[in-house]
C-alpha positions as CSV (number, residue, x, y, z in Angstrom):
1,X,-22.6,0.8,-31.5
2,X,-22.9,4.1,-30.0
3,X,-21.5,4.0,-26.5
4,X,-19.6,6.4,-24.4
5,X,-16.8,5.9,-21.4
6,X,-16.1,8.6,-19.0
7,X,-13.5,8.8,-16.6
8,X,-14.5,9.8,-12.9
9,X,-13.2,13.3,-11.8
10,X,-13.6,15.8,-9.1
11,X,-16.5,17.5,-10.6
12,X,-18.6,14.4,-11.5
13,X,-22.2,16.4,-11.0
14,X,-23.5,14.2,-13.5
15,X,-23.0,11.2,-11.4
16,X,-23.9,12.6,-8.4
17,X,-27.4,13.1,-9.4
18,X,-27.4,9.9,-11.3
19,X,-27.3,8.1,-7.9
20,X,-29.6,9.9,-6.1
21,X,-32.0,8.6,-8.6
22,X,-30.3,5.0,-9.0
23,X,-28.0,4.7,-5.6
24,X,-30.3,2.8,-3.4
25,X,-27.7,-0.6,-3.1
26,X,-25.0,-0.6,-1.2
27,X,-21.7,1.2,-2.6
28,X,-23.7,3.5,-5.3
29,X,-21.9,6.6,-3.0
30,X,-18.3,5.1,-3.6
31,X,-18.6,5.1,-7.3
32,X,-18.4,8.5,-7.0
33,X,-14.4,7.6,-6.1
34,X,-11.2,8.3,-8.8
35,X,-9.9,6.2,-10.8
36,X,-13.2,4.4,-12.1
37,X,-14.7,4.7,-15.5
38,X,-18.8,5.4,-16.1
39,X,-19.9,3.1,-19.4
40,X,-22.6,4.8,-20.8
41,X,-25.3,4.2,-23.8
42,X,-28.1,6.6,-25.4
43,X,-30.2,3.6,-25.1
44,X,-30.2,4.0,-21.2
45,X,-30.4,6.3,-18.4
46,X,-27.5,6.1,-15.3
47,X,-24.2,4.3,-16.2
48,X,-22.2,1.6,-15.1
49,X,-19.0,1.8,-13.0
50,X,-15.5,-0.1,-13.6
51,X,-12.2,-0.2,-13.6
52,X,-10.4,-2.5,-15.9
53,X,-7.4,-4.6,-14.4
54,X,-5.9,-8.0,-16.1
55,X,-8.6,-7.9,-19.1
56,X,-11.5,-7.4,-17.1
57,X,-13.8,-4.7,-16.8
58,X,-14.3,-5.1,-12.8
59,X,-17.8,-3.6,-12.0
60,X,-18.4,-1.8,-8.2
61,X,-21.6,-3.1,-7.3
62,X,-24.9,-3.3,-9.1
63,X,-25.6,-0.9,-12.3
64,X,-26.9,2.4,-11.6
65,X,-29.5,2.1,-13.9
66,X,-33.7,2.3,-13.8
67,X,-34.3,-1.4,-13.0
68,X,-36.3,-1.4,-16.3
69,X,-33.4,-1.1,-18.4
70,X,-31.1,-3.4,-16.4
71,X,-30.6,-6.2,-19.2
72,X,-30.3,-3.4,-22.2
73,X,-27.9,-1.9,-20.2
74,X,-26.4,-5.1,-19.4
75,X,-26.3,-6.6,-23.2
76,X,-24.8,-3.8,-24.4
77,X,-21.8,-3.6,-21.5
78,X,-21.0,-7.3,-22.3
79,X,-20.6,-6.4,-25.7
80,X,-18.0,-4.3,-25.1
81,X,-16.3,-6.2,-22.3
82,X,-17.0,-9.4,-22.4
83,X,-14.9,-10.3,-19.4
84,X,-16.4,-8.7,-16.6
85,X,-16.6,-9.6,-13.0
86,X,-19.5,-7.7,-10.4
87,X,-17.8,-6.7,-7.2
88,X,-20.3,-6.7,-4.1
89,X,-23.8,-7.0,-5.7
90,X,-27.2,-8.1,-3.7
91,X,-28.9,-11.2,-3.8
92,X,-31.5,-9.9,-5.9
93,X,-28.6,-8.9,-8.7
94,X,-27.3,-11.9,-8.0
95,X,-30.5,-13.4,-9.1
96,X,-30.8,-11.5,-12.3
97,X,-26.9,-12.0,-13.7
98,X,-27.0,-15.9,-12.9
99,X,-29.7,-16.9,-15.3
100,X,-26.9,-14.9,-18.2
101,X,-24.1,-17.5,-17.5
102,X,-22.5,-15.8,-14.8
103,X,-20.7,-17.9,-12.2
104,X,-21.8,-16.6,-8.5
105,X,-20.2,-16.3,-5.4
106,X,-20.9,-15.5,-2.3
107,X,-18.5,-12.8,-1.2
108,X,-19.2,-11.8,2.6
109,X,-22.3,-10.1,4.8
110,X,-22.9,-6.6,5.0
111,X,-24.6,-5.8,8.9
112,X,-27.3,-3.6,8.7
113,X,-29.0,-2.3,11.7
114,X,-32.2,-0.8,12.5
115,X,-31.9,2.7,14.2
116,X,-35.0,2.9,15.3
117,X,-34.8,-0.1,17.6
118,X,-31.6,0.0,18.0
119,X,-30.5,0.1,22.0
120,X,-27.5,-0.9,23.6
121,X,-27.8,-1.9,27.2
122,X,-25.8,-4.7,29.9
123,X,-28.8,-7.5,28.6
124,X,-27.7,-6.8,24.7
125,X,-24.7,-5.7,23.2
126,X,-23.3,-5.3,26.4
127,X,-19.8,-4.9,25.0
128,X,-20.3,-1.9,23.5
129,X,-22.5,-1.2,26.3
130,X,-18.9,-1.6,28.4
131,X,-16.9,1.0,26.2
132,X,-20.0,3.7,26.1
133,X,-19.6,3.8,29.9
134,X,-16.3,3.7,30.6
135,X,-15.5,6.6,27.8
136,X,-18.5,8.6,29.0
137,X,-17.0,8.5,32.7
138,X,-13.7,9.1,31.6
139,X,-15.1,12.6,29.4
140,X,-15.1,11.4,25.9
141,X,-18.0,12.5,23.6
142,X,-18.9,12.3,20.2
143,X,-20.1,15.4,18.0
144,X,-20.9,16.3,14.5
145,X,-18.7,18.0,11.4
146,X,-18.6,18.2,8.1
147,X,-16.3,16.0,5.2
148,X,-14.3,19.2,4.6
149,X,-13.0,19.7,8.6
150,X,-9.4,19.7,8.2
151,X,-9.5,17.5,11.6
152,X,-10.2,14.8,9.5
153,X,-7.4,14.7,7.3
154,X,-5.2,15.6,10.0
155,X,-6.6,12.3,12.1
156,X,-6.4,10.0,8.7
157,X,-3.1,10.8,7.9
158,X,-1.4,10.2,11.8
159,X,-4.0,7.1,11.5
160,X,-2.5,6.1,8.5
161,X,1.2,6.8,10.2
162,X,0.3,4.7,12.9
163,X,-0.4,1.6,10.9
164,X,2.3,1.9,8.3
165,X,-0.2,2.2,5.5
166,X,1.4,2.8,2.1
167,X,-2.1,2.7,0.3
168,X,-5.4,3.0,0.8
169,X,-7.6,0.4,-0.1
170,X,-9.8,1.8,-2.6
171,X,-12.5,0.5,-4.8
172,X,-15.1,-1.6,-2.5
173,X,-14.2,0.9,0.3
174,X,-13.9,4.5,-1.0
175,X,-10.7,6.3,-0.1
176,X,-10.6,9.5,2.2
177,X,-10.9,12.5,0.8
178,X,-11.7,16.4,2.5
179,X,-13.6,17.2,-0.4
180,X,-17.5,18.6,0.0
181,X,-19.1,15.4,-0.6
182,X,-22.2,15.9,-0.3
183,X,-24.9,14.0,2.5
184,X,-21.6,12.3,3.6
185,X,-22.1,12.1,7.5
186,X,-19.2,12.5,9.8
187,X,-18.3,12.2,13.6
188,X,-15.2,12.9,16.0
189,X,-14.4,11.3,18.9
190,X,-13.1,14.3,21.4
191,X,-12.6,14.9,24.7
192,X,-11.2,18.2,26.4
193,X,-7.7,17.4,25.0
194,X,-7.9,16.8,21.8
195,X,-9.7,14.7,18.8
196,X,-8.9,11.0,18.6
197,X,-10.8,10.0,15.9
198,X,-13.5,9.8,13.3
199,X,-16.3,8.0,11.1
200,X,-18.2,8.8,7.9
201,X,-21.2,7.2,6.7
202,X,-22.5,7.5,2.9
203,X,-25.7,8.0,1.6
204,X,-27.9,5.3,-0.1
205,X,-30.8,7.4,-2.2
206,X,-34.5,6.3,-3.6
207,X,-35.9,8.7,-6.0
208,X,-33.8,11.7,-5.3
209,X,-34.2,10.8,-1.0
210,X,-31.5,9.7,1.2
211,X,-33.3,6.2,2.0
212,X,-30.4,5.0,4.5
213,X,-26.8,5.4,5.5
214,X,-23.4,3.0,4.9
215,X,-20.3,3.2,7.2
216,X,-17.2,4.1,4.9
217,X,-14.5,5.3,6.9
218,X,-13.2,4.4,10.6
219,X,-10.2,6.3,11.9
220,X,-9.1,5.7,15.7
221,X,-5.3,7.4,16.1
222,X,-3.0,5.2,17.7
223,X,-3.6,7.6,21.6
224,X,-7.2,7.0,21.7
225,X,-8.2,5.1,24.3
226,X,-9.6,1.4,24.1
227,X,-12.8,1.1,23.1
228,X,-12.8,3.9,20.8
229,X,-14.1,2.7,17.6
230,X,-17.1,1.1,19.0
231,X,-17.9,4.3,21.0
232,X,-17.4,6.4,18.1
233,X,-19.8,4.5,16.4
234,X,-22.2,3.7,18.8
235,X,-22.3,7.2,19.2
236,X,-23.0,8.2,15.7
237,X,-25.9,6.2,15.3
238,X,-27.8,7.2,17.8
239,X,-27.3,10.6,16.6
240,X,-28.0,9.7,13.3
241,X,-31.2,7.4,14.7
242,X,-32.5,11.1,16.7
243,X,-32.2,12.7,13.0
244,X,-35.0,10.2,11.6
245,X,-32.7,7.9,9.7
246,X,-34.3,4.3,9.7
247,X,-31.4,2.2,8.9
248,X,-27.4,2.5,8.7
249,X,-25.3,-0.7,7.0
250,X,-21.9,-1.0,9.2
251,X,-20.5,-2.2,5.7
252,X,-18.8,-5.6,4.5
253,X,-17.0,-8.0,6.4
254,X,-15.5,-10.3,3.3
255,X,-15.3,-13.6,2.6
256,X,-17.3,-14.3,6.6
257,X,-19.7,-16.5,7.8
258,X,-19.9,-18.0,3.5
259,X,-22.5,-20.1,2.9
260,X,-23.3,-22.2,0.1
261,X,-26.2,-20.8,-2.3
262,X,-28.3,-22.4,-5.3
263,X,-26.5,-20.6,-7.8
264,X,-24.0,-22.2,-10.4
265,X,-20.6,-21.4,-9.2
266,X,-16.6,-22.2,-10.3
267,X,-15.3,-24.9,-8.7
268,X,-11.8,-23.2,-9.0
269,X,-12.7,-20.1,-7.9
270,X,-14.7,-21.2,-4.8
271,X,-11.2,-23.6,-3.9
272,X,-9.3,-20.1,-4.4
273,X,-11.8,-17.9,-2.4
274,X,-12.0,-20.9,0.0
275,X,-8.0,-20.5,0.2
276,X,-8.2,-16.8,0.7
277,X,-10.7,-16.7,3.5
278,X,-8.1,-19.1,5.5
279,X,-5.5,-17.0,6.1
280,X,-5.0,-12.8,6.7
281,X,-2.2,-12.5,4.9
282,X,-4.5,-9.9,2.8
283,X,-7.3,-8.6,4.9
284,X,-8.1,-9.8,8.3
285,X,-11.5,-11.5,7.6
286,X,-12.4,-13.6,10.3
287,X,-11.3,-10.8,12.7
288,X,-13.7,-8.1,11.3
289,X,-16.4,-10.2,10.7
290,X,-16.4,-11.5,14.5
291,X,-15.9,-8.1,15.7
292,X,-18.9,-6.8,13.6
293,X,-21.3,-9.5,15.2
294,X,-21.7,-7.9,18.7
295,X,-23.2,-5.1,17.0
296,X,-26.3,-7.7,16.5
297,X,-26.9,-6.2,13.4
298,X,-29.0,-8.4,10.1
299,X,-26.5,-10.0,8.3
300,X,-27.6,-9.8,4.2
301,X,-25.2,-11.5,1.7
302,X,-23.5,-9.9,-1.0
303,X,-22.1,-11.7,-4.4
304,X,-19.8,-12.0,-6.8
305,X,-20.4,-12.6,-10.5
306,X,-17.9,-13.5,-13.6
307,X,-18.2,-15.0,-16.8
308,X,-16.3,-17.4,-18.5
309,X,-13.4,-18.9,-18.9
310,X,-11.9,-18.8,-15.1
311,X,-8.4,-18.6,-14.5
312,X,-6.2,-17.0,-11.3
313,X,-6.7,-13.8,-13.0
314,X,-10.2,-13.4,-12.1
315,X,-9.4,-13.3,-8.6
316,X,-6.3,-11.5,-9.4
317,X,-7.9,-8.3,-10.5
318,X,-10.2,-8.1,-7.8
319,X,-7.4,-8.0,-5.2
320,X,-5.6,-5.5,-7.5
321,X,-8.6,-3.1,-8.3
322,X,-9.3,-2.7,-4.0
323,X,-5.4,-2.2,-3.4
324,X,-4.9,-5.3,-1.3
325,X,-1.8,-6.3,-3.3
């Protein structure tokens, strides 16, 4: 079998273009991210992304691959890693991998919202609504910049100070970085002062287009003023929405508002995800998830898949591959 593994790098042009053509579900930006290999075949265009952790090969999100060669792609992956688990993957992949054996499970919501009818007033989402005027009033605004402002890395690193973060979590959410990635959107929060803050949203592409936009990073130093983060992104996507872009994903909230879906699933690994999702001693789920609803936003469900046999390690490497442990 002629296949090919590459590891990701600073200058992954390659890739780059690879998801423009391929990237439209949700995380195709973040494979762009170090530390992941690209499996690749002459057989089929795009590659896969993985990292490998306890004997599996852990996949971030759906192949980036023409949908037409999906299952060559596929058959020839399982082949040489037979014990695999997809990370994040839409209903529709979730659809395709279960009919191959793969135990599914329903991992979270993402919240996608729809810029161009997206309003925030005292009749709905009158939180936010609450923030955008007191931090108007009090001088706060919100402007533009590019990934490579040093600003940014000088907020994620006194952000990152202020919460006693040894590591990022990586993987599902991409880590910071001030390089020139391109399409990345980014915002500060300022006022006459200073800068207190920052989001950046990643591209999703269709056929070499930017079709829609994914939150990735949220930065709010420890001075900023209450309210902050929902200003700052409030703010964003409205300039985003007076730039033409349709629709913005404010991400995943994990293991939140789970539901129980006809697809054949490990009883062990649902009582271990069932486990997980009752305590924050990892990630605070419930917390994020409830804050994410008063955005309104559609909630669309997103999967996990692994094959056989099930064991702790399955859910092992998938705490270990996003840094959470």
């Amino acid at each position: 079998m002629s296949l090919r593994i590459t590891y990701s790098c600073s200058n992954n042009t390659r890739e780059r273009e690879e998801i423009k053509q391929f990237g439209s579900t949700s995380l195709s930006y973040a494979s762009l991210q170090g530390g992941l290999y690209y499996f690749r075949h002459p057989d089929f265009d795009g590659f896969i992304a993985f990292k490998m952790e306890s004997s599996f090969a852990v996949v971030l999100g759906s192949p980036h691959v023409p949908v037409k060669q999906w299952d060559l792609a596929y058959a020839l992956f399982r082949k040489a890693y037979p014990r695999h688990i997809f990370c994040q993957i839409p209903y529709a992949v979730a659809q395709w991998l279960a009919p191959k054996g793969l135990s599914i499970h329903h991992l979270g919501m993402t919240h996608i919202l729809d810029c161009e009818n997206f309003q925030i007033s005292w009749k709905i989402r009158k939180d936010i609504k609450r923030w955008l005027s007191a931090l108007e009033r009090d001088g706060y605004s919100v402007v533009p910049t590019t990934s490579t402002d040093p600003i940014l890395q000088r907020l994620n690193n006194q952000w990152q100070q202020s919460h006693s973060i040894r590591r990022e979590y990586s993987f599902l959410s991409r880590p910071f970085t001030s390089d020139d990635d391109q399409d990345v959107q980014a915002f500060l929060l300022k006022n006459e002062e200073g800068f207190y803050g920052f989001v950046t949203f990643d591209p999703l592409y269709l056929d070499g287009k930017i079709l829609s936009y994914e939150l990735q990073h949220q930065r709010v130093v420890k001075d900023a003023p209450k309210g902050a983060a929902d200003f700052l992104i409030a703010k964003a996507i409205v300039l985003l929405r007076d730039n033409d872009v349709k629709e913005v994903s404010l991400g995943l909230s994990p293991l939140y508002n789970r539901r129980k879906y006809a697809f054949k699933s490990s009883r062990f690994i649902e009582f271990i995800i069932n486990l997980l999702s009752s305590t924050d001693l990892f990630y605070p789920y419930r917390g994020l998830g409830q804050h994410k609803d008063q955005w309104k936003a559609q909630q669309h469900p997103v999967f996990l898949a692994i094959t056989h046999p099930f064991d702790v390690r399955c859910v092992w490497s998938i705490l270990r591959v996003n840094n959470l442990i």
